[in-house]
C-alpha positions in Angstrom: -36.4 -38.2 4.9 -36.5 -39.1 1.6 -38.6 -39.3 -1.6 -39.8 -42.1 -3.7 -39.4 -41.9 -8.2 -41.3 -44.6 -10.8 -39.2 -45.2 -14.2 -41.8 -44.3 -16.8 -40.1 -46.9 -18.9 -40.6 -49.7 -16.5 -42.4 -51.0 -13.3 -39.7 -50.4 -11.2 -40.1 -48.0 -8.1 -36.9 -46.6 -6.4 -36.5 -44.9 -2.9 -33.9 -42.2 -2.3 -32.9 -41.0 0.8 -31.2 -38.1 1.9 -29.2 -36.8 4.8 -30.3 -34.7 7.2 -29.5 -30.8 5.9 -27.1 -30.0 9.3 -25.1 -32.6 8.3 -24.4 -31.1 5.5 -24.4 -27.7 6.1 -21.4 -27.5 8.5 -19.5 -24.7 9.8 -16.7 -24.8 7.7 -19.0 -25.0 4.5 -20.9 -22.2 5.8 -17.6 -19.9 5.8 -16.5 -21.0 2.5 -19.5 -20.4 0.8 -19.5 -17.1 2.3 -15.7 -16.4 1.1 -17.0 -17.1 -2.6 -20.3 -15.3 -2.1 -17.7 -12.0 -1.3 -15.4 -12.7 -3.9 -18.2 -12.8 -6.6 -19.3 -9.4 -5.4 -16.3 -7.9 -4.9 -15.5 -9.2 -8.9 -18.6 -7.6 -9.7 -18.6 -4.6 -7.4 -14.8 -4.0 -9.6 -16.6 -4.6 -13.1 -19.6 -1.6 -12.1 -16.7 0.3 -11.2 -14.8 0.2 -14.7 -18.1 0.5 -16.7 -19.0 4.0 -14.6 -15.6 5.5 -13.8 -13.6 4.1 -17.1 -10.6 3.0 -14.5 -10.5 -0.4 -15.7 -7.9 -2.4 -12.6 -4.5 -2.5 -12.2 -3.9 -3.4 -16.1 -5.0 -0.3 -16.7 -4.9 3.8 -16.0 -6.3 7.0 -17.4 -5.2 8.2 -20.6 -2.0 9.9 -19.5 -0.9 7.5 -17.1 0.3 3.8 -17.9 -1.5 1.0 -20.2 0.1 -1.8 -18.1 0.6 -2.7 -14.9 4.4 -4.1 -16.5 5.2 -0.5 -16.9 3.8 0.3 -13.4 6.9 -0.1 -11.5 9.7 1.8 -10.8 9.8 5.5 -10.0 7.9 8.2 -12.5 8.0 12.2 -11.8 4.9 13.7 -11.4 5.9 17.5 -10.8 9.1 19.1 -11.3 10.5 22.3 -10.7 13.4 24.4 -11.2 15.8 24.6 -8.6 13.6 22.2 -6.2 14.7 22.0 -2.8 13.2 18.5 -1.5 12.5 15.2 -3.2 8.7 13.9 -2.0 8.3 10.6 -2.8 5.1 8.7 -2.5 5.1 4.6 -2.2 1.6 2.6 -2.1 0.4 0.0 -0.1 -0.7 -4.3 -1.0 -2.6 -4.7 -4.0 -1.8 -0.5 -4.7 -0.4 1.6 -7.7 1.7 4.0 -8.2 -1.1 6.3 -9.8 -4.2 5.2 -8.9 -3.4 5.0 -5.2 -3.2 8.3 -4.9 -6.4 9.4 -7.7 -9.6 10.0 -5.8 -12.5 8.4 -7.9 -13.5 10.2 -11.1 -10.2 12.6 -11.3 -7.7 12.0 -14.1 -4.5 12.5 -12.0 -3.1 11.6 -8.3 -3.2 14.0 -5.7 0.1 14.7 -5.4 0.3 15.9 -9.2 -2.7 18.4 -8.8 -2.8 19.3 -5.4 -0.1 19.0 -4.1 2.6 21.5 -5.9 0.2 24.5 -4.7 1.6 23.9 -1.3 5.1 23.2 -1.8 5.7 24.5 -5.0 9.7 23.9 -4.7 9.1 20.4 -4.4 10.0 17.7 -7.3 7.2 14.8 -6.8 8.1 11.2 -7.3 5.9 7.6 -7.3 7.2 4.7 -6.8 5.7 1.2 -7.8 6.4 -2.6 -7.4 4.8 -5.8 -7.0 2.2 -5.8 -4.2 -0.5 -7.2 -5.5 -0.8 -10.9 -3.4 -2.7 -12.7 -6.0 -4.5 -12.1 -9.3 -7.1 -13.5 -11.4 -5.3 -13.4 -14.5 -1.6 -12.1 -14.5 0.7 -14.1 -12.5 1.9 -12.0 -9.5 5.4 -11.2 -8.3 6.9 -13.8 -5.9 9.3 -10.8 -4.8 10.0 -10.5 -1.1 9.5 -7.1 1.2 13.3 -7.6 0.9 13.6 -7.4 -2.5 11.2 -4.5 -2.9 13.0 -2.4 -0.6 16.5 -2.9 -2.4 14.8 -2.1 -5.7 13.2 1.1 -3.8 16.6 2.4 -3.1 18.5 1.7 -6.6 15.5 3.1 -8.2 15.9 6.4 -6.3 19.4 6.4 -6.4 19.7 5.6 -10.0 17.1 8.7 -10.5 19.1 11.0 -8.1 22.5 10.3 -9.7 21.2 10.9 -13.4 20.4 14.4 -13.1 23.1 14.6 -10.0 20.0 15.8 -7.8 21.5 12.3 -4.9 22.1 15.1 -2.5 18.6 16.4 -1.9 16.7 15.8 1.1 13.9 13.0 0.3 10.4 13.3 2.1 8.7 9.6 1.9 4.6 9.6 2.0 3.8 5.9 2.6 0.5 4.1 2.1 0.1 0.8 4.4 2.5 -1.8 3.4 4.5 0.8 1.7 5.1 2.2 4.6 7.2 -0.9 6.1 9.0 -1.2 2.5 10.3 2.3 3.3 11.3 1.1 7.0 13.0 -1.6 5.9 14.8 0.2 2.8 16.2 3.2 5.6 17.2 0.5 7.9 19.3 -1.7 5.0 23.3 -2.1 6.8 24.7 -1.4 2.7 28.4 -0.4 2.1 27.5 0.8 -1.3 27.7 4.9 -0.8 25.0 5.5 -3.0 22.1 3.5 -1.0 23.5 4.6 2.1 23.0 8.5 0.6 18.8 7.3 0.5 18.8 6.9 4.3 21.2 10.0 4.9 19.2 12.3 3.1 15.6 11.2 4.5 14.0 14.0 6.1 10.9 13.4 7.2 8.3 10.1 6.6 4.6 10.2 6.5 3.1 6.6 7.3 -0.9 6.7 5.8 -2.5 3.2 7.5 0.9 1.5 8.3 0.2 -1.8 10.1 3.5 -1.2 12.4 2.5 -3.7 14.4 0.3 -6.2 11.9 -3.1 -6.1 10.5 -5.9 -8.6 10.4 -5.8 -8.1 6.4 -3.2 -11.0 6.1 -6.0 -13.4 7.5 -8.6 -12.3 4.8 -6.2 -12.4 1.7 -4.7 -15.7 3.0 -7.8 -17.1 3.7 -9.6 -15.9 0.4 -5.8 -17.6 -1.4 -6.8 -20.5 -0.4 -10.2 -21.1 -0.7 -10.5 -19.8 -4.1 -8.1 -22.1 -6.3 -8.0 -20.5 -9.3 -5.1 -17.8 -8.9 -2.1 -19.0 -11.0 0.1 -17.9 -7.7 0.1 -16.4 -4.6 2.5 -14.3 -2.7 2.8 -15.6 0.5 5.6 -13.6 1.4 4.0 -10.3 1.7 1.1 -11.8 3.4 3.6 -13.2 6.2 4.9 -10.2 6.7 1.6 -8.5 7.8 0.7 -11.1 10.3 0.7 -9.9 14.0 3.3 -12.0 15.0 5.6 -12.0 11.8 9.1 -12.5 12.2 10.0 -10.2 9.2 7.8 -7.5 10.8 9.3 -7.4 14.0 12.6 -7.7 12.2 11.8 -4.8 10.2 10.6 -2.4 13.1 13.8 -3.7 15.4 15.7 -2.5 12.8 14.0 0.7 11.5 13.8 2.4 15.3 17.5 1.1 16.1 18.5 2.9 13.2 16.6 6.4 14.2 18.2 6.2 17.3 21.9 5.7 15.5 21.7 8.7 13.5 22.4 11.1 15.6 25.6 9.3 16.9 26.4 9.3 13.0 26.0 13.0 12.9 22.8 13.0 10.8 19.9 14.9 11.7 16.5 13.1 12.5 14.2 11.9 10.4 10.3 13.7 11.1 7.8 10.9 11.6 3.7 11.3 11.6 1.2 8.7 11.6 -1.9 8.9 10.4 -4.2 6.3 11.3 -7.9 5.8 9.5 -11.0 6.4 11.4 -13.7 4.7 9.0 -14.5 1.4 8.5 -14.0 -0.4 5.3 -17.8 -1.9 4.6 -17.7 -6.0 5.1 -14.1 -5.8 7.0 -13.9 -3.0 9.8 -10.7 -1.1 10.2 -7.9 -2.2 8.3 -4.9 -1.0 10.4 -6.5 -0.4 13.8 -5.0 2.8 15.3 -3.0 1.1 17.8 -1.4 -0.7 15.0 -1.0 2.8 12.4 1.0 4.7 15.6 4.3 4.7 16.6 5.0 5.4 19.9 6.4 8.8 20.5 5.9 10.5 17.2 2.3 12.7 16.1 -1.0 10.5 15.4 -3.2 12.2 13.3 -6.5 10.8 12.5 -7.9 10.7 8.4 -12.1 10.6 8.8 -11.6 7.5 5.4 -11.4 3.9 5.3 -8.3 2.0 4.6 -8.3 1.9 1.0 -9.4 5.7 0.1 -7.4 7.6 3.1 -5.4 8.2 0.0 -7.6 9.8 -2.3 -8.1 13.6 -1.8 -10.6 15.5 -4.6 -9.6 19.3 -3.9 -7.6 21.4 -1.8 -10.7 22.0 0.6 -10.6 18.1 1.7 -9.5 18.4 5.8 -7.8 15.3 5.6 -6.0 16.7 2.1 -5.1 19.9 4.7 -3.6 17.6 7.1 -1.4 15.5 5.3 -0.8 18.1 3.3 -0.1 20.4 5.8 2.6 17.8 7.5 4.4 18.1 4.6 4.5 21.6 4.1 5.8 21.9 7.5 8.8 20.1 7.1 9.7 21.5 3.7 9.5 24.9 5.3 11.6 23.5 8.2 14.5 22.1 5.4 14.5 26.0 4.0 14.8 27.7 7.2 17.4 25.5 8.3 19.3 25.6 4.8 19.4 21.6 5.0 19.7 20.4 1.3 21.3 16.9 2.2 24.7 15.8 3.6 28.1 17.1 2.4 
């Protein structure tokens, strides 16, 4: 197969050939091409996104909430009361924000700022953020370690606690995927320092939203998309391990986090309330994030969220029946804390 082209300028004729289009077109350049086909419309997908809703990525936030993602991190209140009685605080997932993760499309403020308060009203509401994005196409992303996240989760809280001398008040966690194995491997840290220890001591109760206890296929996508696309200034390849199947860190992290469940109540501490909810819609191009049997625990309540992965976070009024149901977990064991006249350990 070929074609034949004359040189206006001269007599001279030349033949070209070419080689056959299968042996071009293999299997590995099909997927490829298909990786950078779904990058471009994600990109573009995002850029739609910003121009109708005004959110603008994770450099940006609605006009109370952070300008930059630098100032993203750490722990911010979003509802306070007088005299609260619990400490609800809410950590997002990979590539997540401590805002945003929790504002359904088109609101101006998370969930748990809104909603929230109405039913547990003696409740001081806390966000937490860090590093989890895994790459970027601009900003260079942290090379931090689940490790390192979940020591900075506990300083953070217990810094907070001890300013306002609040480090005795039982602490609810509502966990978004892999925020929800930060928070397992922050409870289970072995630390002599008294005031992390007083984090797992005063944990209450967890909600895990999409938790891949057990791994997720999303470490295959975003490790797979790393390296085919060659323009991120770095990836984070440690979070990405951890959410393989058969990650080290992750069975690490859940050896530890269940051994120290079972140790508390040789310490004398009361147990800590655990409910998974799992997601029960597809995400469109991927399928189901965290598969069920991944999101559950053995043992503790499953509760299904009728969402995909990334919006099983995002509740727009109190009439939402997935809003009710987290919503009403929590309310449950706040009312449990008052009855029982549990405000934290002596």
């Amino acid at each position: 197969m070929g074609y034949t082209y004359k040189d206006s300028d001269s007599n001279n004729t030349t033949k070209h050939t070419s080689a056959p289009v299968a042996a071009i077109v293999t299997p590995s350049v099909v997927v490829s091409l298909a990786i950078v086909i779904l990058v471009c419309y994600l990109c573009w997908r995002h850029k739609r996104k910003c121009k109708y809703t005004g959110v603008a990525g994770d450099a940006e936030s609605s006009s109370n909430a952070e300008s930059s993602s630098k100032t993203a991190f750490g722990i911010k209140l979003l509802h306070d009361v007088e005299d609260a009685v619990v400490d609800i605080i809410f950590i997002h997932g990979l590539g997540g924000h401590r805002e945003r993760t929790w504002r359904a499309n088109g609101a101006s403020n998370p969930w748990p700022q809104t909603l929230l308060p109405s039913k547990v009203p003696n409740a001081r509401i806390l966000t937490f953020g860090y590093g989890a994005d895994v790459a970027d196409w601009v900003r260079m992303v942290s090379a931090n370690s689940l490790g390192n996240h979940a020591m900075n989760l506990l300083t953070a809280i217990a810094t907070y606690r001890e300013e306002d001398k609040t480090n005795n008040r039982p602490i609810i966690f509502v966990c978004h995927s892999l925020g929800g194995l930060l928070c397992e491997d922050a409870l289970s840290r072995q630390r002599p320092d008294k005031h992390i220890k007083r984090i797992s001591e005063c944990t209450r109760a967890v909600a895990f939203l999409g938790t891949p206890h057990h791994g997720s296929d999303l470490a295959k996508w975003a490790e797979t998309l790393a390296k085919t696309i060659g323009v991120f200034k770095r990836v984070n390849t440690k979070l990405l391990a951890v959410l393989k199947r058969d990650s080290e860190v992750l069975a690490r992290v859940q050896d530890s986090f269940h051994t120290m469940i079972m140790s508390r109540r040789q310490d004398g501490l009361p147990p800590i309330a655990i409910t998974c909810f799992f997601e029960q819609v597809p995400l469109s191009n991927v399928g189901l994030v965290v598969p069920s049997h991944s999101a559950i625990l053995p043992g503790y309540m499953p509760i299904g969220i009728h969402k995909n992965h990334s919006d099983m976070t995002k509740f727009r009024g109190l009439d939402d029946d997935d809003f009710k149901a987290v919503a009403g977990e929590i309310r449950r064991w706040v009312k449990e804390l008052e009855e029982e006249g549990d405000f934290g350990p002596l």
